[in-house]
Every structure is written in C-alpha cells, then in structure tokens.
TORTORPA-857983 format. One line per field, with one value per residue (C-alpha): y, x, z. Coordinates in Angstrom, 2 decimals, always signed. Layout:
! TORTORPA-857983
north	Y_...
east	X_...
up	Z_...
END
This chain:
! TORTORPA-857983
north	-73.83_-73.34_-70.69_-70.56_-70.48_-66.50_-65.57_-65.55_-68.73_-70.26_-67.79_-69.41_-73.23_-72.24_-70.67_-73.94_-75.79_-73.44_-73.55_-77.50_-78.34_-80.64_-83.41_-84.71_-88.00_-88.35_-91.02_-91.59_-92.65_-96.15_-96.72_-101.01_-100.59_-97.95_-100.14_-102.70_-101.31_-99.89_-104.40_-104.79_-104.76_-105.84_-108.08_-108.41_-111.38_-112.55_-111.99_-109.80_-109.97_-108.29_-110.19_-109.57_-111.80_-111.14_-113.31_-112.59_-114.61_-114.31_-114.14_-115.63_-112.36_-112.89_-109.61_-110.10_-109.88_-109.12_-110.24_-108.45_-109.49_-107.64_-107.92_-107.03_-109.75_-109.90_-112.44_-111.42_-111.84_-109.22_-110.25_-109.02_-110.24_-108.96_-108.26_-111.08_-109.46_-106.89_-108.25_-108.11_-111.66_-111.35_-114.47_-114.37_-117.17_-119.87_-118.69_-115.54_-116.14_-119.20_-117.57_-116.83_-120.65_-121.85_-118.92_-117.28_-120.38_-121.54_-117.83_-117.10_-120.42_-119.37_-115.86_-117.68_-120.00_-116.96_-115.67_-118.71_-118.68_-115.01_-115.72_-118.47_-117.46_-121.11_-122.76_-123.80_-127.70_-127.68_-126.09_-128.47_-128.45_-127.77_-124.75_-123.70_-124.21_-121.61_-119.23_-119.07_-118.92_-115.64_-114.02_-111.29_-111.75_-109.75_-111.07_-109.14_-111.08_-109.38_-110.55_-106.74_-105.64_-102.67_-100.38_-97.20_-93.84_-90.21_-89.98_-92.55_-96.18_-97.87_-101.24_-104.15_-107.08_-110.52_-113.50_-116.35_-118.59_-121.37_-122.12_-124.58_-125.70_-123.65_-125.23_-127.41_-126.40_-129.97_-128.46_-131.83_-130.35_-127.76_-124.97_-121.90_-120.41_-118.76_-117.01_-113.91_-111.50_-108.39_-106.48_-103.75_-103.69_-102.50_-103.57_-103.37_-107.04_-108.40_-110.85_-114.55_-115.85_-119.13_-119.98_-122.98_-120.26_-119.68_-119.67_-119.83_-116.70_-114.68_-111.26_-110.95_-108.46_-109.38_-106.34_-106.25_-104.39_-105.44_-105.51_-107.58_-110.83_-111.41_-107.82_-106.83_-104.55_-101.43_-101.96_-102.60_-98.93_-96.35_-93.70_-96.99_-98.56_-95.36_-94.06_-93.43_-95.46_-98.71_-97.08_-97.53_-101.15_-101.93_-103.75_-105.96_-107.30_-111.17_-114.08_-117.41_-119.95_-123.37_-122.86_-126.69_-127.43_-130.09_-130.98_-134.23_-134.28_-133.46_-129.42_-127.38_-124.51_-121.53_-121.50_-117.48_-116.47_-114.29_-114.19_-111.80_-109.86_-110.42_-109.07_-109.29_-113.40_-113.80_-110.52_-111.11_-112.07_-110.35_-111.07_-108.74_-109.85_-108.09_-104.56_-105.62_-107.37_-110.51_-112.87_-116.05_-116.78_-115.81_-114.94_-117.56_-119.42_-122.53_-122.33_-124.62_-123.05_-120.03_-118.24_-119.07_-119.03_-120.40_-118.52_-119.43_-118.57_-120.68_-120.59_-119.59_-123.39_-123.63_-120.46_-120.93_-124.54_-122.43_-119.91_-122.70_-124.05_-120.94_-119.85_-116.94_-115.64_-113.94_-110.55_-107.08_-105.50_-101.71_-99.73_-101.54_-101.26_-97.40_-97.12_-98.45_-96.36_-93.38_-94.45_-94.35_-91.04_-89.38_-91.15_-89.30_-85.75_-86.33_-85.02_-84.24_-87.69_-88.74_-86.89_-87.68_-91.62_-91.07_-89.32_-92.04_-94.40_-92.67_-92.57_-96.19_-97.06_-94.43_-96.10_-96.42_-95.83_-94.06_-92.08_-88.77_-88.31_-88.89_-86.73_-83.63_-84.36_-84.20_-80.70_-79.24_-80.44_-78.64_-75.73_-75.38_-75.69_-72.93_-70.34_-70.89_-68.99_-70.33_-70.50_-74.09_-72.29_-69.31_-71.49_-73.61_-70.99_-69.52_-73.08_-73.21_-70.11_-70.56_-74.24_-72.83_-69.98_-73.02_-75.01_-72.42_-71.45_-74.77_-75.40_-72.06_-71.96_-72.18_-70.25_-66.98_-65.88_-67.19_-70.93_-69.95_-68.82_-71.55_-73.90_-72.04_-73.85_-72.65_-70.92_-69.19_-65.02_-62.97_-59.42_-57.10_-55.41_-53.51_-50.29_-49.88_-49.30_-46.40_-46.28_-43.03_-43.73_-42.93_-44.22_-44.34_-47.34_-49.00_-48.78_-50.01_-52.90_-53.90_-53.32_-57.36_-58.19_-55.76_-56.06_-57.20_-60.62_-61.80_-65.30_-66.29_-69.88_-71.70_-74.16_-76.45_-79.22_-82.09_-84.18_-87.10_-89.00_-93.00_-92.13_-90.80_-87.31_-84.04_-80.99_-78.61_-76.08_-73.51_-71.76_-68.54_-67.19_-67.36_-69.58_-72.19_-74.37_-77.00_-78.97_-79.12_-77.36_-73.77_-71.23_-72.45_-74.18_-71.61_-73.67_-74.45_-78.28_-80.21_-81.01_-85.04_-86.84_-85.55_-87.10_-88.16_-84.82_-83.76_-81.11_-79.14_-81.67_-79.82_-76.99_-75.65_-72.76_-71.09_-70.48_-69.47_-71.06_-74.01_-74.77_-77.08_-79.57_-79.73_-82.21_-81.02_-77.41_-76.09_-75.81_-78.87_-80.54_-83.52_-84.25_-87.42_-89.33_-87.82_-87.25_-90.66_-90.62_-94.11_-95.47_-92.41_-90.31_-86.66_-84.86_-81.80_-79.86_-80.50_-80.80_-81.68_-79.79_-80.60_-81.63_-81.52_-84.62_-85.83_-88.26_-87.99_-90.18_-88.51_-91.21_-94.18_-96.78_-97.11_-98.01_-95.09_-91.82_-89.06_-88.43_-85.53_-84.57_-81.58_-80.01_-76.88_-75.18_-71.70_-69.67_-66.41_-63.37_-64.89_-62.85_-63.17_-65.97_-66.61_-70.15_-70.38_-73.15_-70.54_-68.24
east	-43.54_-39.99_-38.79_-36.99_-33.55_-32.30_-29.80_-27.23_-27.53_-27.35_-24.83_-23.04_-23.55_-22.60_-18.84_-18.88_-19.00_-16.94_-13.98_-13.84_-10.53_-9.93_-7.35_-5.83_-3.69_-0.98_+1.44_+4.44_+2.94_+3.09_+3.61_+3.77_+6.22_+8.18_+8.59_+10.16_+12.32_+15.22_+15.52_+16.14_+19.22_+20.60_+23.16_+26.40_+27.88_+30.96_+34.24_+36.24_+39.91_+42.42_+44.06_+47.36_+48.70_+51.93_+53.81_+56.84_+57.74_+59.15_+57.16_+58.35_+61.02_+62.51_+60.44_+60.17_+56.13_+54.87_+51.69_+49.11_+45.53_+44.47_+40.34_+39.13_+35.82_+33.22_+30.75_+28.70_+25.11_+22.20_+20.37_+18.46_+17.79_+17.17_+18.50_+17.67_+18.63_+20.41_+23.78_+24.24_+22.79_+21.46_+18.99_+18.99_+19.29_+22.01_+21.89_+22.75_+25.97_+26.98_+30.11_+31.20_+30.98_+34.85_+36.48_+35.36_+37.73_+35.45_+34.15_+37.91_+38.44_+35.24_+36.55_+40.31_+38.29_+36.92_+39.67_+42.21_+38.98_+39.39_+43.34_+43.04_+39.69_+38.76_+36.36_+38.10_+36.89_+39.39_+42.29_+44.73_+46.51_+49.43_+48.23_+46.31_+49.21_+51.04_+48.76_+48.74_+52.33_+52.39_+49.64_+49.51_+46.12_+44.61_+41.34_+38.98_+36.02_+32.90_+31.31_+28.88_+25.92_+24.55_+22.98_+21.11_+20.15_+19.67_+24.18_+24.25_+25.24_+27.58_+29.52_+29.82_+32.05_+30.05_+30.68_+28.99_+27.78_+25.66_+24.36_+21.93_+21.64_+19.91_+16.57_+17.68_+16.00_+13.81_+12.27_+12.70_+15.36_+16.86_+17.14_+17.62_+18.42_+22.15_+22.78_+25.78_+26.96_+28.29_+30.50_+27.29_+25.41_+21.96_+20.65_+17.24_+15.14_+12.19_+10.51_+9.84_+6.44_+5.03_+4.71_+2.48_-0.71_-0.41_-3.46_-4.54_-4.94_-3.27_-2.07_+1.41_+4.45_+7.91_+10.52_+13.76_+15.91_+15.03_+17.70_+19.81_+20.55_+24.04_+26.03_+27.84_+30.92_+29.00_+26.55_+29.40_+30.43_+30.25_+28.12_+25.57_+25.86_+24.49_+22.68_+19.05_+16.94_+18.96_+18.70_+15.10_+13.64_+10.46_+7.48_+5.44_+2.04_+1.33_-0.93_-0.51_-1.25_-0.24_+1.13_+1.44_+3.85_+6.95_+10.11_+11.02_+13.45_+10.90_+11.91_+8.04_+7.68_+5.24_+3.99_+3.28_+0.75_+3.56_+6.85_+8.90_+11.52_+15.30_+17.36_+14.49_+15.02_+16.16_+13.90_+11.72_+7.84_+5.80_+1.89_-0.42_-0.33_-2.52_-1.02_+2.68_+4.14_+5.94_+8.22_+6.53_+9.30_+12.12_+11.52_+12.97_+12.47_+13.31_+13.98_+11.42_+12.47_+14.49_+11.41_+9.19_+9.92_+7.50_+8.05_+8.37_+8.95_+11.58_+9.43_+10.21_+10.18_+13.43_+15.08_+14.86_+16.80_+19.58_+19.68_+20.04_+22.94_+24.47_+24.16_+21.65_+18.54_+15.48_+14.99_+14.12_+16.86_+16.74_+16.68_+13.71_+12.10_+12.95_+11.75_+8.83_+7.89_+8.43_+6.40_+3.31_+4.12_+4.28_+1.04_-0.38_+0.94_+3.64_+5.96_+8.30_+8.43_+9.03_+11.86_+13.50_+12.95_+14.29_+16.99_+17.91_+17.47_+20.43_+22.40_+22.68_+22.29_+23.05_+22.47_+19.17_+17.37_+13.97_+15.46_+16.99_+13.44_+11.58_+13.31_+13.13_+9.53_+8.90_+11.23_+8.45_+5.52_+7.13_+8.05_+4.46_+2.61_+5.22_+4.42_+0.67_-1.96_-3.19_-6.34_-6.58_-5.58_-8.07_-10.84_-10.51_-10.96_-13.80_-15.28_-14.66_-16.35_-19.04_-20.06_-19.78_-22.67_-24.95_-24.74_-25.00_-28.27_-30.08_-29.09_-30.85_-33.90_-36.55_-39.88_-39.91_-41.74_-42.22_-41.10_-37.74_-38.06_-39.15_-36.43_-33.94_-32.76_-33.98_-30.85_-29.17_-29.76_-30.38_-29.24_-32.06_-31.90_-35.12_-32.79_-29.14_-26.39_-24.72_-21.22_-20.69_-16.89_-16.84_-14.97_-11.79_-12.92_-14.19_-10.80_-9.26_-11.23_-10.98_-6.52_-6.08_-7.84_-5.58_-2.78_+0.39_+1.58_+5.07_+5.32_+9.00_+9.79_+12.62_+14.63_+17.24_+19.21_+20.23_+23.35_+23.94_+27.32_+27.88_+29.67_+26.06_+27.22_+24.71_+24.61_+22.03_+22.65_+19.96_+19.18_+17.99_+19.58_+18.95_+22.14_+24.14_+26.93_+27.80_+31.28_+34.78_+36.18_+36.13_+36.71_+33.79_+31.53_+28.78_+29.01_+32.21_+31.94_+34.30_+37.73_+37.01_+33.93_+32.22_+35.06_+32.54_+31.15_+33.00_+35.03_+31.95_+29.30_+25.98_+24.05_+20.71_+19.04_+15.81_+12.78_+9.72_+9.30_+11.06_+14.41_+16.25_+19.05_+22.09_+24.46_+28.34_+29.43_+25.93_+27.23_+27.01_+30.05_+28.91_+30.34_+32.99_+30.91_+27.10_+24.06_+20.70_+17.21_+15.91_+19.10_+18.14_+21.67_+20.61_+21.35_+23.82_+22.16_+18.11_+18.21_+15.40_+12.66_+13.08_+10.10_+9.69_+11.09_+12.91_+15.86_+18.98_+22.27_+25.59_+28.20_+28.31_+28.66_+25.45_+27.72_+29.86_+28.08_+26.29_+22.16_+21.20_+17.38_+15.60_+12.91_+10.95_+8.30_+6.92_+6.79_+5.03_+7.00_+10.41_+13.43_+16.64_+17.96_+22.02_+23.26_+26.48_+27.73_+27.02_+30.13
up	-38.88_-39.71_-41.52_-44.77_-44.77_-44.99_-48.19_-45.82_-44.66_-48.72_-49.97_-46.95_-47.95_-51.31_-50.32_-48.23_-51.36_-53.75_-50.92_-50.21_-51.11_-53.73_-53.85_-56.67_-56.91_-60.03_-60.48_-62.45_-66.25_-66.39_-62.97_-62.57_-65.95_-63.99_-61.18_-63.28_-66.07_-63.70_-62.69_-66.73_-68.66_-72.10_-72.41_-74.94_-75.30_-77.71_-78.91_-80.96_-82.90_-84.69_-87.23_-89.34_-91.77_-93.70_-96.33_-97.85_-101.15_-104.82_-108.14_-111.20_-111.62_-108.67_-106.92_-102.92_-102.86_-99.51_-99.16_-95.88_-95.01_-92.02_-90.84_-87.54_-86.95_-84.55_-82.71_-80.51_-79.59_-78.06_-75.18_-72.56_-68.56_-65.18_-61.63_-59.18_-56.28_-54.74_-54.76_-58.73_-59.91_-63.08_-64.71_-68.82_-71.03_-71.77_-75.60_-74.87_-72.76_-74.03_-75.51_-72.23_-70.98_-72.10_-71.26_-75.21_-76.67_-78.89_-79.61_-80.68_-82.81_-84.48_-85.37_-86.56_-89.04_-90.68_-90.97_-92.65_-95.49_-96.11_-96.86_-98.11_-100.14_-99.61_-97.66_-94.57_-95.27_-98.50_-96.34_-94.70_-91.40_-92.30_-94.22_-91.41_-88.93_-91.33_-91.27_-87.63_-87.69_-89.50_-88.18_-85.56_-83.65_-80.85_-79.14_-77.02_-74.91_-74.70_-71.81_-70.87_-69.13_-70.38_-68.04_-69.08_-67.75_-68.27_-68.33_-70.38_-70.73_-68.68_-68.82_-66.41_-67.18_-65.95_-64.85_-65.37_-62.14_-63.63_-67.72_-68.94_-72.66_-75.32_-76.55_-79.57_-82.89_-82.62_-79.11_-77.52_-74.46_-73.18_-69.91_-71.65_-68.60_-66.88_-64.27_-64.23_-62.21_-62.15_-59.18_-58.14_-55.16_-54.34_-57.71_-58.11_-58.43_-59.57_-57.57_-58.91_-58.73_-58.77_-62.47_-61.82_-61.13_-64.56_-66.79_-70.45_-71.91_-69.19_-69.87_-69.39_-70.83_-71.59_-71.38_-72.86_-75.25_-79.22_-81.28_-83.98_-82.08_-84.40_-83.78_-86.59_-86.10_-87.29_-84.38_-81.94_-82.01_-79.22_-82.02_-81.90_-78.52_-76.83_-79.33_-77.24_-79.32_-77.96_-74.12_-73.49_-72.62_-74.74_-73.19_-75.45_-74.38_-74.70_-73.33_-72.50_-75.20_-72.93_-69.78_-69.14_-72.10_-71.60_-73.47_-74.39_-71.63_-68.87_-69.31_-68.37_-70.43_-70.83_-74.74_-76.05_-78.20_-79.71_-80.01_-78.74_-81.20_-81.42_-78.50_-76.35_-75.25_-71.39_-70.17_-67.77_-68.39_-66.41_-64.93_-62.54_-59.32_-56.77_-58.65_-58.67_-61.58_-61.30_-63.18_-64.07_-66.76_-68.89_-72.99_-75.18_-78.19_-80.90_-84.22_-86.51_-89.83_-91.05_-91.23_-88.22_-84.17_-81.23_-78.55_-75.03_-71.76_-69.34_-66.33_-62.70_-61.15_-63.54_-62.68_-58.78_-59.61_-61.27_-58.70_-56.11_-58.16_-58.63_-54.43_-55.27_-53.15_-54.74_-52.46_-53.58_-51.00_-50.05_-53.12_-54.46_-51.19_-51.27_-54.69_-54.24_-51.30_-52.93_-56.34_-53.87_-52.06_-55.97_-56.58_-53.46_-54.30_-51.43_-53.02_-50.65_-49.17_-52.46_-53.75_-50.03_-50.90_-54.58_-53.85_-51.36_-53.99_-55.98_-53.44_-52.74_-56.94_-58.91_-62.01_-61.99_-65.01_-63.76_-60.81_-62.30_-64.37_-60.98_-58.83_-61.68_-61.55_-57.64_-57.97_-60.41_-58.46_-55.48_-57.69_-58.69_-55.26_-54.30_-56.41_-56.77_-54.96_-51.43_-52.58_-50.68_-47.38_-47.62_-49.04_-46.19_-43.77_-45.37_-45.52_-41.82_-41.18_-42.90_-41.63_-38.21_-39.22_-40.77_-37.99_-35.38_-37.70_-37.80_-33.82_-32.78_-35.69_-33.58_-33.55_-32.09_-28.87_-25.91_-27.01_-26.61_-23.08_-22.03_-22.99_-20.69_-18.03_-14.75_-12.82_-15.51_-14.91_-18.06_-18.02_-18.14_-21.29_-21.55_-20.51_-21.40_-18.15_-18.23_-17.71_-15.47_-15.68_-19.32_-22.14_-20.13_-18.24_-21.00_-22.45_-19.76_-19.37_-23.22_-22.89_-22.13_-25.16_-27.79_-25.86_-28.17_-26.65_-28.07_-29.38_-29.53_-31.34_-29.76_-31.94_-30.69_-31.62_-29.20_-29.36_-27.78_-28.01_-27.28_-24.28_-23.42_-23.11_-24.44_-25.83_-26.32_-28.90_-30.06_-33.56_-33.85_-37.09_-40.25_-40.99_-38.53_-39.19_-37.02_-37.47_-35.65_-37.86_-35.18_-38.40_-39.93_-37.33_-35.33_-32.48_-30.19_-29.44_-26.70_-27.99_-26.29_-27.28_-30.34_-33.27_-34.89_-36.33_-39.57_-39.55_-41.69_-40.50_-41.43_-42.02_-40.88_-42.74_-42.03_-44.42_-43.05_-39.79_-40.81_-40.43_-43.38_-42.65_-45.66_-45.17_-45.80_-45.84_-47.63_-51.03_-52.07_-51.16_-48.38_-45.08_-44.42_-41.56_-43.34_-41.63_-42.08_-41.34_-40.75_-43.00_-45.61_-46.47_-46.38_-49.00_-49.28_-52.26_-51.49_-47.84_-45.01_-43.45_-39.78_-37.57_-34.10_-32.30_-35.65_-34.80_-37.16_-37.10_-37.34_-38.33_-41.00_-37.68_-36.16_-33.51_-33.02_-33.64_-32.83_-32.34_-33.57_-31.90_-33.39_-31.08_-31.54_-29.27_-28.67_-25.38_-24.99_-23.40_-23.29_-22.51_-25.49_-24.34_-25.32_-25.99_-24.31_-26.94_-29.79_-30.79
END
C-alpha cells in the first residue's frame, strides 16, 4: 500500500507549477498589412505653368492701356502603385501616367487652352488662329512636368522623378478595351516588392484588399502645396477590404479582367490587390475602373497575367530582393519575442532602404521590448530554478516510495557494502581533520574568462588580439586604436575601425569610433552592416567581415572560453 504523498512533496508540485515559465508571442499589429504597405506608393502625375500675358494699346483718348492676365494652372492626377522589384520598377495604371507618355506635350497644350479662354473670356472654339497665335506671342509661360513618386515615412515625404518604361491604354468609358496598366521607374535601389501571383486561381467571392493612397483624382493647385502634400493624413496607405464578383470577365478586345464587388475610392486605382496566400499576401491585380455615368463606377482589377506582359515589354523581373527578404525575417523574430534578432534585421533593413515606411516604428518598438525585459524582475530565471529543484525532489520521491522494512533490503544488489551505522565512528583526530578533509570542497577556485578577437587578412596572415577591459578600440589610427597592428597587410581596417565594450559578461561590437560616427570600410554579419549607435552582442565563434569587398578584407573571429587558475596573461599586440 503506498503511501500518500507528504505536504512537502505537493507544496513542491505546486512551486513546480507557479514557476513554469511562460512564453508569450506578439507581433507587429497588422502584421500581413505591415508586410506590404512599405511596397506601396502614391503617384502624381501632370503638369503645371506660369502664364503672363501683357498688351499694350490705346483707348478712345489716346491713353496707352496696358493690359496683364497672369494665372498659374494645374493638371495633374492622384494615383497610387507598387514596387515590382528591387531595382525601382513600379506597376500602376496607364490613366494615371498618361500625362507623362509625350513628354507632358499634350499636358502643356491642355493648360495653354485654358488659358487663351481666360483672356480671351471666350470659349476657345469661337477664338481664331490668328488670335491664338497672338496670344502666344505676348505671353510669358513657364511649364513644370510633374512626373513624382511619393514615398512616406516617419521624416516625412520624399520625391522621386519617374520615368516611364512601357503604358497601355486606359479602359474606354464603353468597357469594350483597354490595359490600364504602365510600368515607371524611379533611380532607388533595394525597394521593397510585392510578389505577383497567378490571377487565374482566382475565385468568386474571394477576399481580397486593395491598398493605396485615397485622394482627389483631379489635383487642384490648393492640394498641390507642400502645407497639403505632407500633411499626415495623405502619408498613410489605406487598405479597403473587397471580394471577387467575376473573376473570368473579358473586354471586347480580348483584355481578362477581375470584376469587384466594390469599388475602390479615387486616388486609390493602380495599388495593388491583394489575396491570402498560405499567410502572405499577393498581387492578383491592379485597382482600376470605367466610367458608365457621371455618377456610377464598376470597379476592376487589371489582373497579374497582364502585368507580367508589360513587365516583359518593359525588361523587368518580379523578385522580392534583400530588403524584403530582411524584412520579412525580422517581422517573424518580433512575432517570437526575439527581439534582438529583430531590431539587428530592421536596422539592416534601413540601412540598405532608408525610406521605408514601417522601419523607424519597428525598430523603436524592438528598443522598448528590450528596455522592458531589462529592467523587469528575473522572476523567469529564479522560477526556473526553483522549478528545477523541485521536479528533481518529486521524482527522486516517487523513484524511492517504496514500503518500508525489509522490502527495501532486499532489492539491493548483492556486492555493494553498507556502512554500519548502528554506532557512530569517532573521529579521535578531532575537528582539525575533519576540516582538513572538507578544505577542497570550500576552497575558492578562480574562474578567469578569456576573450579574443582573431584577424585574418587575404594574404592569409593572423592576429590574435585579446580583451580584457572594459573598453577597446581597434583601428590604424595608433592615437586612438588599443591595439598596435602591422604597418603592411591590414589597409583594410579604418583608421577608427571598431569598438568593443563590455556589459556583463558580454562584450558589444560598435562599428566606427563608438559615438556614433561609422567606420569608412564598416564591419557585416552575413551581408548585415553593423551598426555604430546599437551595436552587437558577440557570441562565441561569430564570423564578422571587415571591408565592403568580400574580396579584399579582413575576418574578424570572436572566441571566448573560461580557464580556471590562470595567471594575468599580457597581450603583446595591446598598448
């Protein structure tokens, strides 16, 4: 019969259970929106002029009239659209950059036509030619093309002149043809893209988004201000859900498109629409739409069989590239709680596209998460200890419960000797022996940690420098630097290359001079710039890159281990 289990025993299950550590997950909010937006941008396309006219004639007294009209128009059209890949190609649609096809010629005529009916006050059907031809004559005019892609973040806005690659034709307001689809770009790399899929999976009633920036399609010249073009309510892409009403509709010239169960607002046409696919969103199509009166709009979506024929025209790949690759890593290490690793792959992220709209918010995030873990109580540490502890007592408990007596004898093993403890030994060397024999168990052993850096050059030459200060710096510059490197060999090392700087048992890696200002030939891990201001915890074995040319630098191998009663050792490289 067994017996119960003792108080000790339960009060020890139960600080098993209080101390097992709990894990929590977060992730950015919104995350498959926040893995898209920084791919979207809005779009202004049109023209803009500066007109003076002046006329110089005599009224019936013989006066000299002078006679000024002086307007300052503008055309230009809202828009939206997204990065293809990572070398700037943008898709949107033909309607929205069409100004931008002749050069803005037609865009400026426009804006000139207005203008000979505001002298004139006529409509510009009753004014002749040679009237016209006049009014040209004495008429200062200035023209600006607007030909800009907008991208936001937390600095603000920031302006890229296009160009345009390849255009379709606008759907005409019968919806019988049309390829409302272009294709610009602007002089960025590592832009981050959204990935095409195929557009024929497409169902009825799938869920999809379209993303893009609403706004007033026609810009007046109010809108076209600075006050209004970075004012924050135009700086942040809307999403707006949607399903699929016919995804097998067709043109009268042969066109496919994707029919909407809404449509989408003004401003928003050539953003991407998006569906779930296996957790990632993808572009099956491009927003558009056709007139069919003044007051109503069927929406559609230019799908992604017709994009990929325009981005064949206009010599373009579909690839995420680096910085989406980057950003995506490090969207999954903040959805762990690695935050860390997350901030290190955001951080790269800015490095290689610093105007990416999600990036500064991400990487002020991982900084509080790390903030907070630092400054809250280890109760995770000491719980799991005690948890520890205590499953080792349980187990030990329900290995050895057996019943008392003789039972327990019996299931010794014959050969092992059991002291006899019927009568205690007496130790007739007294205490002092006892001490003696208990001095190797409480005697102090030292436990020195060694930490070294490696270098190794292409000529294949090394050096092995240790740390075992608070602070190191390690360039060529010899006033500065901690360590005295060869005069031949080691170029490649800045003059204030890096420094390393101890907290806790961990040393940190800055790039530059430690103050934020970063080295000329900067420090990579795995293609990952290190940063001057945040730094990197070094791990044992870690493998840096000193040098921009993979094929001319420096390795830089970090190694730490511990040895017990070491002497002071002195690096001979250190001065």
């Amino acid at each position: 019969m067994h017996k119960p289990l003792p108080c000790s025993v339960i009060s020890s299950l139960f600080l098993l259970l209080l101390s097992s550590p709990v894990t929590s997950q977060t992730a950015p909010a919104n995350e498959p929106i926040s893995r898209v937006k920084p791919s979207v941008v809005r779009i202004i396309a049109g023209c803009t002029a500066k007109f003076r006219y002046t006329e110089t004639f005599k009224d019936s007294n013989n006066n000299t009239i002078i006679k000024t009209v002086e307007d300052d128009p503008i055309e230009a059209v809202s828009g939206s659209g997204f990065f293809i890949n990572s070398d700037g190609y943008i898709v949107t649609n033909a309607h929205v950059v069409s100004t931008a096809e002749d050069g803005g010629k037609a865009c400026r005529e426009r804006l000139f036509s207005r203008f000979i009916e505001k002298v004139t006050s006529s409509k510009l059907s009753e004014v002749s030619q040679n009237t016209k031809d006049e009014i040209k004559k004495k008429t200062e005019s200035t023209f600006i093309d607007i030909q800009h892609v907008i991208l936001f973040n937390e600095s603000g806005s920031n302006r890229f002149k296009f160009d345009l690659k390849k255009i379709g034709k606008p759907i005409n307001p019968e919806g019988t043809e049309g390829k409302d689809v272009a294709v610009i770009k602007i002089a960025l790399i590592n832009t981050p893209a959204l990935l095409l899929e195929n557009s024929d999976t497409v169902q009825y009633q799938d869920k999809v988004a379209a993303i893009g920036f609403p706004a007033a399609a026609d810009l007046s010249k109010e809108w076209y201000t600075e006050e209004i073009f970075d004012a924050k309510n135009r700086a942040e892409a809307s999403v707006m859900d949607n399903t699929i009403a016919n995804p097998n509709k067709t043109l009268s010239d042969g066109t496919p498109v994707i029919q909407l169960n809404q449509a989408v607002p003004k401003g928003t046409s050539g953003g991407p629409v998006l569906i779930d696919k296996r957790g990632e969103l993808r572009v099956i199509g491009i927003a558009t739409f056709r007139n069919v009166d003044q007051e109503d709009k069927v929406a559609f979506a230019m799908p992604t069989s017709v994009i990929k024929e325009f981005l064949g025209q206009a010599g373009a790949t579909n690839e995420v590239g680096t910085v989406g690759q980057l950003y995506k890593k490090g969207l999954e290490f903040y959805s762990q709680g690695k935050y860390q690793e997350a901030k290190i792959k955001f951080e790269a992220v800015k490095g290689l596209f610093k105007y990416h709209s999600e990036i500064d918010r991400l990487i002020r995030d991982c900084n509080q998460k790390l903030a907070e873990q630092a400054v809250s109580p280890p109760y995770l540490f000491w719980g799991a200890i005690a948890g520890f502890t205590s499953l080792v007592f349980v187990l030990a408990y329900l290995l050895f419960r057996q019943s008392p007596g003789k039972q327990q004898l019996s299931s010794v093993p014959v050969g092992i000797n059991f002291p006899d403890v019927s009568q205690p030994k007496r130790d007739h060397k007294g205490w002092g022996s006892v001490a003696k024999t208990t001095s190797g168990l409480f005697r102090p052993t030292v436990v020195s940690n060694l930490y070294k850096i490696h270098l190794k050059n292409v000529q294949g030459r090394k050096l092995s420098l240790s740390l075992n200060q608070l602070e190191h710096r390690l360039g060529r510059d010899a006033t500065w630097s901690n360590f005295k490197l060869p005069s031949e060999g080691w170029g490649v090392i800045s003059r204030k290359q890096a420094v390393f700087r101890k907290k806790g048992d961990t040393y940190y890696l800055y790039d530059g001079d430690g103050h934020g200002a970063e080295s000329s030939n900067r420090i990579y891990l795995n293609e990952i710039v290190i940063s001057p201001t945040t730094g990197l915890a070094l791990k044992d074995g870690m493998e840096l890159r000193i040098g921009n040319d993979p094929s001319n630098c420096v390795i830089l191998t970090y190694s730490s281990s511990a040895g017990q009663d070491s002497d002071d050792q002195t690096d001979v490289s250190r001065v």
